[in-house]
Structures are given as C-alpha cells and as structure tokens.
C-alpha positions in Angstrom: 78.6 108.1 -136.6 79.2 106.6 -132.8 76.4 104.1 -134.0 78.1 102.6 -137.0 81.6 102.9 -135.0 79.8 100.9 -132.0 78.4 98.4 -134.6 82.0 98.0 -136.5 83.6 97.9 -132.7 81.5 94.8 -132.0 81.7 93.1 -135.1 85.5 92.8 -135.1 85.3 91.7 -132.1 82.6 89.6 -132.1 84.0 87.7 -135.1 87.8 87.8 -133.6 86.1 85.6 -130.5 84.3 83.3 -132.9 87.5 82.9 -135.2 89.9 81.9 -131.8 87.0 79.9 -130.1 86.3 77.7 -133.1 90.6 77.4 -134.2 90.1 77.0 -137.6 90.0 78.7 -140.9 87.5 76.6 -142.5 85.3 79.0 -145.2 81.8 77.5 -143.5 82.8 78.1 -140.3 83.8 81.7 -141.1 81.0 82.9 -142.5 79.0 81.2 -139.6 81.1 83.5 -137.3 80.5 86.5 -139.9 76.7 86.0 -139.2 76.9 85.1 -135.8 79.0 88.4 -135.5 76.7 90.5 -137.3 73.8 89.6 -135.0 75.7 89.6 -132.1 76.8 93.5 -132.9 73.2 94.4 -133.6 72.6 92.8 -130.1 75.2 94.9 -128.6 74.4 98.1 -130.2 70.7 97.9 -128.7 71.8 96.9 -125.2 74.4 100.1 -125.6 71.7 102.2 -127.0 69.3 101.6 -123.9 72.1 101.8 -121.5 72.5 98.2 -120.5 75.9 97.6 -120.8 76.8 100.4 -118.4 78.9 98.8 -115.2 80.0 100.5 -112.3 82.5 97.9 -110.8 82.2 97.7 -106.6 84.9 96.7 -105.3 83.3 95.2 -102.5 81.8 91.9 -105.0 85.6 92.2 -106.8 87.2 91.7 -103.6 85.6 88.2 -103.5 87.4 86.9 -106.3 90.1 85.5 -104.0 87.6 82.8 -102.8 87.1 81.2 -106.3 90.8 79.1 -106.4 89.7 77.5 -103.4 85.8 76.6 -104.4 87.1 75.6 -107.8 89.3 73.2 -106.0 86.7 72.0 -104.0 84.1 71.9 -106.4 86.3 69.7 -108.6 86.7 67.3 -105.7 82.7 67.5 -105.5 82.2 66.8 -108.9 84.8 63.6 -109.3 83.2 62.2 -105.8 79.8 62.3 -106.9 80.4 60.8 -110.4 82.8 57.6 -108.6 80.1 57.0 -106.4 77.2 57.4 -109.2 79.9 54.8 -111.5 80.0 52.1 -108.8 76.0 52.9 -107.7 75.7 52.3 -111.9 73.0 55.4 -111.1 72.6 59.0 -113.1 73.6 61.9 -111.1 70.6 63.8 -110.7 71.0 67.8 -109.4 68.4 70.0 -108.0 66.8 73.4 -108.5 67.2 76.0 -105.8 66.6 79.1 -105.3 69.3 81.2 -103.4 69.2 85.3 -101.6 71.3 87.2 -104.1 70.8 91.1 -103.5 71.7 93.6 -105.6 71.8 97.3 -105.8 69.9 99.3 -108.8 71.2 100.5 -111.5 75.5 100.1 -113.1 76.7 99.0 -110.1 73.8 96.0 -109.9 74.3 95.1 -113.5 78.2 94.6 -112.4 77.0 92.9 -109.0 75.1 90.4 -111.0 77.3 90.1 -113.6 80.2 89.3 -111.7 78.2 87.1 -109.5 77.0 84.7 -112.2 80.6 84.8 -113.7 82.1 83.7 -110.5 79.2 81.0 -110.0 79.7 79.6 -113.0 83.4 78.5 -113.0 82.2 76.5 -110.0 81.6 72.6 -111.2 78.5 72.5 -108.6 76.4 74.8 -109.3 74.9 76.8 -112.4 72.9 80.2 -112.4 70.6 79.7 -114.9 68.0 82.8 -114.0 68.1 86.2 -111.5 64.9 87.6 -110.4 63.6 89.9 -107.3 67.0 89.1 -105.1 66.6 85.6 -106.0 69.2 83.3 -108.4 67.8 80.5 -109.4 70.8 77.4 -109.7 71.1 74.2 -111.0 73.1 72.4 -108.0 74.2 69.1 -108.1 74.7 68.6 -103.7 72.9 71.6 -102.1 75.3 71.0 -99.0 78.1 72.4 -100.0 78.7 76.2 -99.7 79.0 76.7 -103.5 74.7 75.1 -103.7 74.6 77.5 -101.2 75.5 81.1 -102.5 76.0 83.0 -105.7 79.4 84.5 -104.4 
C-alpha cells in the first residue's frame, strides 16, 4: 500500500510541475507530461525504496544561503561584462572545466550537503556543477577568477 501511495504521491505531482512549467492545456503536451510523470514517479519510487531521497538538512550549509543575493548580483554583472567584451572582440565566449574541493559528510546529511550545494551553485550565471565525485565538483566556469569559479558554496 505505501508503494502505490508513493507512486500516486509522485505522479500528481510530477504532472502538476509539468502542467505549470509548460502553461498550456494543449492535449499533446498533456499526455507528454502524463508520461513524463509516470516515469518520473517510477524514478522516485526506486530512489525512495533504496533510501536515496533521505535528507538530513545541516544548518550549517543552510546558513550560507544569505551569500547567494549578493553572488547572483555579481555573477550577472560577470556574465553581461564578458558577453560586451566578447560583442565588440566579435569572439565566442569560451568557459573552462575545473575541478573544485567540495566535502561532504556520509550518509542524509551529505545527500542535503550536496544537494543544497549544487542548488545554490546553479543559480549563479558563472559557473555550472555538472558532476560530484570523491570531494571533488566538477564545474563549467566561464572566468575561474571570480569567487563563484572558485567554490561550490
């Protein structure tokens, strides 16, 4: 019983996100989300089966939340620089791979460390975490020499 409850849990609201992220009511694009929700709740169900999903929120990583207004800012300004100069250079803007200390603990509270982590990294315009391995994320930066190519959080 908690399995099919999980599975109808996730559906609804796996198809709710689809039906508000896409904004329409379009019959093709609902049964896209219908499938897309199906498989996503299977997904789900797995992950919550083999105790993946389970967080244990530090407040230690939370508390850095108050730094993102400020590196959003900044990262904006980053972003707008780079792409005047690349407009009048008439020049691609090209970013670079590095790899960046990120450590974790085991266990919930490392699953919340890193999700938090690569939530907060990836509302800044600079820099994407694309992978997370041994106490390493691996980030797509565009300039390395800001504090945001620098760090995960």
């Amino acid at each position: 019983m908690r399995r099919a409850t999980s599975l109808v849990g996730w559906f609804a609201v796996l198809f709710v996100v689809w039906a508000v992220l896409v904004g329409t009511i379009q019959s093709t694009e609902l049964y896209a989300g219908l499938a897309a929700a199906a498989a996503g709740a299977v997904v789900a169900e797995i992950l919550r089966s083999r105790r993946l999903l389970e967080f244990e929120v530090d407040a230690l990583t939370l508390a850095k939340v108050w730094k993102a207004p400020g590196l959003i800012l900044l990262d904006v300004g980053v972003v707008a620089f780079e792409l005047g100069r690349a407009l009048a250079a008439r020049r691609r803007v090209l970013g670079t791979w590095v790899d960046v200390d990120f450590p974790v603990r085991g266990g919930a509270r490392g699953r919340w460390q890193r999700l938090w982590g690569v939530a907060l990294a990836n509302g800044y315009a600079n820099s994407v975490v694309l992978d997370y391995a041994d106490g390493k994320a691996t980030m797509h930066v565009l300039r390395t020499d800001v504090i945001t190519g620098k760090t995960v959080l």
